[in-house]
N, C-alpha and C positions, 0 to 999 in steps of 0.2 A: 430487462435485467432486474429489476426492482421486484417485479411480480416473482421471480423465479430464485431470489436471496431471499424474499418474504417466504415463500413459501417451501424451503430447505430451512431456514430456520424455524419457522409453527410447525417440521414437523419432528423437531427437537423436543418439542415442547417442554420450555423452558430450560433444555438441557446445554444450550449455546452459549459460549461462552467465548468464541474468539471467530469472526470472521475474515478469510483471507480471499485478496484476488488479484486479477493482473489485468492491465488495462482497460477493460471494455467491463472489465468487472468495477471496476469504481464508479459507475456512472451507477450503481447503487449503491455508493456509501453515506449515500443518508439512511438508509434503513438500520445502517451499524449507530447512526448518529441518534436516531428517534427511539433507536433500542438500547441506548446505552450498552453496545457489546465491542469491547477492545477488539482492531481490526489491524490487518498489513495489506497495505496497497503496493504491489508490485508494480511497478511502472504509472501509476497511476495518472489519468488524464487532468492535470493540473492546469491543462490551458481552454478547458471546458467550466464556464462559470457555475453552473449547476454542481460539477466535483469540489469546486474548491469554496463555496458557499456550505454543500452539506460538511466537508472538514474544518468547517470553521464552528460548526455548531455541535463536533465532537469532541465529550468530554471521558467519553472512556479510554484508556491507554490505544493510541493510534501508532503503527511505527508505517513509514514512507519511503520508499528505494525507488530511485530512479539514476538515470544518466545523465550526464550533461552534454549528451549528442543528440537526448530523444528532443525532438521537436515539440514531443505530448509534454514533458516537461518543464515546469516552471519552477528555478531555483530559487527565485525572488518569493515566490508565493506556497512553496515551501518550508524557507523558513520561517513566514512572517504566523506560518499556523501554529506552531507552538509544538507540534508533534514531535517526536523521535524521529527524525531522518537520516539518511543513508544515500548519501549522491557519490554514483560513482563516476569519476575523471574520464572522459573520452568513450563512455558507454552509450549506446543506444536503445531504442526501445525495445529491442530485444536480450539487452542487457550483455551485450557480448563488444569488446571492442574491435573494431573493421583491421582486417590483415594480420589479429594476433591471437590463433588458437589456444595457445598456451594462456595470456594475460585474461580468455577469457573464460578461461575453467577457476580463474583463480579468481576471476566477480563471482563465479559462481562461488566460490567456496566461501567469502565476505560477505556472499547476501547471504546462505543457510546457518552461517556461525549469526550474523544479525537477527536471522527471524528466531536461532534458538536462544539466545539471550532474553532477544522481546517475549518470546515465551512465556520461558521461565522467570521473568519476571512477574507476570499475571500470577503467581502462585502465593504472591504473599499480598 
């Protein structure tokens, strides 16, 4: 994973400016972390010490979304990172809550308003 964020962002070449990803994708967020590049981890694997070591060594604007149903998530070690976070009530790692179609168009719609805030943020 690390080899394959490295090498999507060299071939920006130096044009990167925010890395996003969803679970399997954080297992290289130390590369946002050693690059200094503002990142959103969609689910991110919080209960893998290598994920939540390199987020602790990130100091570029980080935002965090996960559920309090994902197993991969740690809300304790979420908040203690300092980041922007976004936990949602009764979601799993798929970000969707179990038996409620409708409740879970409407995470969807709190995580893309969240990632567009954390954006646009990065602009100033």
């Amino acid at each position: 994973m690390e080899r394959q964020v490295t090498g999507a962002v060299d071939a920006e070449e130096g044009a990167c400016r925010l890395v996003v990803g969803k679970s399997l994708g954080s297992l290289a967020c130390g590369v946002a972390a050693d690059r200094n590049l503002a990142a959103a981890w969609l689910t991110p694997l919080l209960t893998y010490d290598q994920v939540a070591r390199s987020l602790r060594r990130a100091k570029a604007p980080t935002l965090l979304v996960g559920g309090s149903a994902d197993a991969l998530w740690d809300a304790q070690v979420a908040e203690s990172l300092h980041h922007d976070v976004l936990e949602i009530p009764s979601a799993d790692h798929a970000l969707e809550l179990a038996e409620d179609t409708v409740g879970s168009v409407d995470v969807l719609r709190q995580v893309v308003a969240r990632l567009h805030r954390f954006i646009g943020s990065l602009d100033h």
